[in-house]
Backbone bond lengths (Angstrom), bond angles and torsions (degrees), N, CA, C in turn:
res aa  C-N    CA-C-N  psi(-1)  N-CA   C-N-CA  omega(-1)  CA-C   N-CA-C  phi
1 X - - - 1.455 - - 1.526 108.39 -
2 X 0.970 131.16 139.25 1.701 157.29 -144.28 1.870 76.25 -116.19
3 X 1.570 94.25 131.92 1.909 107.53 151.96 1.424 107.34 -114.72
4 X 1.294 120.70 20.22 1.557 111.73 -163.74 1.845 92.33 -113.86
5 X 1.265 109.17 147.68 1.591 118.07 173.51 1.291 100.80 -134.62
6 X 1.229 103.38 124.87 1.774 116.67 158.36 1.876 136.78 -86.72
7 X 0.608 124.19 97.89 0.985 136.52 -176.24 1.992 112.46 -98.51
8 X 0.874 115.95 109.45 1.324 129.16 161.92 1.631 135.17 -86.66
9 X 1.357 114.67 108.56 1.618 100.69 -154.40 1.507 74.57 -152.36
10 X 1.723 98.12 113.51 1.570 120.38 -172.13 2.315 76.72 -112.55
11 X 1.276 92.06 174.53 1.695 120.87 179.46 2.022 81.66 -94.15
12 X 1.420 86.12 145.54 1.533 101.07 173.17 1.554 114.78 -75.07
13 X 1.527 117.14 127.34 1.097 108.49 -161.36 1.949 100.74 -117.19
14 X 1.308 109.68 4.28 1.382 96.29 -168.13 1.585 82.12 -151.35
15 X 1.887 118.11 -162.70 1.153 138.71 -153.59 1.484 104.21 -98.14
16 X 1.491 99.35 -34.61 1.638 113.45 172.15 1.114 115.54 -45.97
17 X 1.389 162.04 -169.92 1.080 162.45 148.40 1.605 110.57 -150.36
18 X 0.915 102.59 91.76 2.021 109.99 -157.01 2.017 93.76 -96.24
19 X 1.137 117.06 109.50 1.517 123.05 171.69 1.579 112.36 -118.39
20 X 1.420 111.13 117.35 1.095 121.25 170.12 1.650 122.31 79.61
21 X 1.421 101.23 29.12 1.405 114.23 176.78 1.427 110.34 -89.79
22 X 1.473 125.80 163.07 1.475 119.81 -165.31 1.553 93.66 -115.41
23 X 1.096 112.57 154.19 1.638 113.40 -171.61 1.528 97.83 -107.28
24 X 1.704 137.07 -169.86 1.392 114.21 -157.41 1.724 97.23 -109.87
25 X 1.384 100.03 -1.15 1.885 95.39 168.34 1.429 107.25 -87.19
26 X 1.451 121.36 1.77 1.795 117.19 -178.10 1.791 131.21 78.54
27 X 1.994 91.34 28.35 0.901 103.90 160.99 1.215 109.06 -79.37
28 X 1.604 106.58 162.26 1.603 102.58 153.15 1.687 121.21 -104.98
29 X 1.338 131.71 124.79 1.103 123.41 -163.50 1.556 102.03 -127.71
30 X 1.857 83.24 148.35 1.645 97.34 -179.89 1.866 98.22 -129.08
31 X 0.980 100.07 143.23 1.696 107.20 170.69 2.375 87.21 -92.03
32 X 1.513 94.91 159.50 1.040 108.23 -163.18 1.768 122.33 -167.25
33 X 1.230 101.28 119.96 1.633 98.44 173.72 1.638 112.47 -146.49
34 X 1.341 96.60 120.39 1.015 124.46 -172.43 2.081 108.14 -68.48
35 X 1.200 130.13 -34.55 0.893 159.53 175.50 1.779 101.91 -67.43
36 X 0.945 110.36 -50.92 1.834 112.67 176.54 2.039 105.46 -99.39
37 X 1.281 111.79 -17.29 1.158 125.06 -178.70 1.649 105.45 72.47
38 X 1.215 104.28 62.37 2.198 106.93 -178.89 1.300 92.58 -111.10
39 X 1.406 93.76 124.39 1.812 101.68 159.81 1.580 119.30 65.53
40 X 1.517 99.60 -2.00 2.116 96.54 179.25 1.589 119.25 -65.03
41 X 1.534 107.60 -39.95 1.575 118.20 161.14 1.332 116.44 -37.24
42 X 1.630 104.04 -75.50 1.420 113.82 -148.45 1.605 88.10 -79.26
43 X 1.693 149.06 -34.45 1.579 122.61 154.45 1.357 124.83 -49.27
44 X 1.535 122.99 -11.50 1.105 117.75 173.68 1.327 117.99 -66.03
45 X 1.498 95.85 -72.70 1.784 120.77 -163.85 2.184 84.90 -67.49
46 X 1.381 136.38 -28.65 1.291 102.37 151.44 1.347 154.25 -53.57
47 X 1.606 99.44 -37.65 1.511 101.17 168.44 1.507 109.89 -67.62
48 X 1.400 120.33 -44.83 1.389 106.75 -168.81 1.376 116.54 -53.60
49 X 1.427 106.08 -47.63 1.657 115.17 155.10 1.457 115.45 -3.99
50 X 0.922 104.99 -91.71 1.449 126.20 -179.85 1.594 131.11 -44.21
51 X 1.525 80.01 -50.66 1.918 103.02 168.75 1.954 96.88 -55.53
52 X 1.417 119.39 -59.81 1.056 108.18 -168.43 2.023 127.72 -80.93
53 X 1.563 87.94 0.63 1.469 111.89 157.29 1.612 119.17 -44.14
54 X 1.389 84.05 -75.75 1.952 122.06 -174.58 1.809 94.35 -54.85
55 X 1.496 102.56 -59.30 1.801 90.77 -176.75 2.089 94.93 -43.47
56 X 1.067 91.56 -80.02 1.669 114.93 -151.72 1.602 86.35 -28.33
57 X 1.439 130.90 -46.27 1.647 127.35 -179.44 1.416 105.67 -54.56
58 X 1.330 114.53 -39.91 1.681 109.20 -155.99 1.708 96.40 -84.44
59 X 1.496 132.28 -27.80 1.029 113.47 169.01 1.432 127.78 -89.28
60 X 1.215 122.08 2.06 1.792 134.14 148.68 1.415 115.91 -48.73
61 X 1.341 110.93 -47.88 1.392 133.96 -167.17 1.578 101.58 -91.62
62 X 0.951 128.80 -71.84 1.778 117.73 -161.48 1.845 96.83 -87.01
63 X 1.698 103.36 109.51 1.523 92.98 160.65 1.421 135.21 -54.63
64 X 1.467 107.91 -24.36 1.823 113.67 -162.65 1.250 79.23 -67.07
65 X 1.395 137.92 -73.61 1.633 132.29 176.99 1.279 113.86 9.64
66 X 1.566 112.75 -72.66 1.338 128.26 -134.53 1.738 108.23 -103.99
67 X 1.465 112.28 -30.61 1.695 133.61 145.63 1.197 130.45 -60.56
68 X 1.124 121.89 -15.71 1.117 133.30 -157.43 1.696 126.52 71.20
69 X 0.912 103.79 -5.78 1.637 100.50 -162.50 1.535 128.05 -49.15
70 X 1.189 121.33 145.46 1.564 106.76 -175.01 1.560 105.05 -76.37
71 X 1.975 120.79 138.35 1.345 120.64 175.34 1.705 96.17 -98.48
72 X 0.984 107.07 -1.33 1.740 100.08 -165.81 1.622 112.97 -142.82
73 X 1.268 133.25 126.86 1.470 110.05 157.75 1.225 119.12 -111.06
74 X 1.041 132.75 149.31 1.380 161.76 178.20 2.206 112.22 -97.68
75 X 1.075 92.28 113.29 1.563 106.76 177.75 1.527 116.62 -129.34
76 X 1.629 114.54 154.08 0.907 110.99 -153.22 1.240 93.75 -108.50
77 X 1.645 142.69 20.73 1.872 125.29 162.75 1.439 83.64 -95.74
78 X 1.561 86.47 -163.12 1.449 121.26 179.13 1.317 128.50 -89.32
79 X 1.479 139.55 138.91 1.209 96.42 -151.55 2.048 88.57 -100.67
80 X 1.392 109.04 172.06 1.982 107.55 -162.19 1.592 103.04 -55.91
81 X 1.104 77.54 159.28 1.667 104.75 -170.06 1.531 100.22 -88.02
82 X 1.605 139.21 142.41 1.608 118.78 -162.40 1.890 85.94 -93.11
83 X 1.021 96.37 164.28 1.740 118.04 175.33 1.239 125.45 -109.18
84 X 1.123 113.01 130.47 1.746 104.57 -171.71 1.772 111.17 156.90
């Protein structure tokens, strides 16, 4: 499973206004101008989309997630110095 999302969001370059079309590597791309306000919303509330996709996958998938369990501990010395 992939944590990475692509998103493609070029400046609008023509009359078209193309939102949420997929390009042929499987981005998803939005033309966009922030300046006329085209398409800044709907790339927004997409990535988050997505962002909250990938969470909702990663806690299906990793139980410690979802149990709580600790994956890591954290201590407060140092950890040894090597010898030699």
């Amino acid at each position: 499973m992939s944590h990475i999302v692509f998103i493609l969001v070029t400046p609008v370059l023509s009359c078209s206004h193309v939102s949420g079309s997929s390009s042929p590597q499987g981005f998803e791309f939005f033309e966009t101008s922030a300046k006329d306000n085209i398409n800044v919303k709907q790339t927004f509330e997409r990535l988050v989309d997505l962002i909250c996709d990938k969470m909702s996958e990663s806690l299906d998938s990793d139980p410690a997630v979802t149990t709580g369990a600790p994956t890591a501990k954290l201590t407060d010395s140092a950890p040894p110095l090597p010898t030699g």
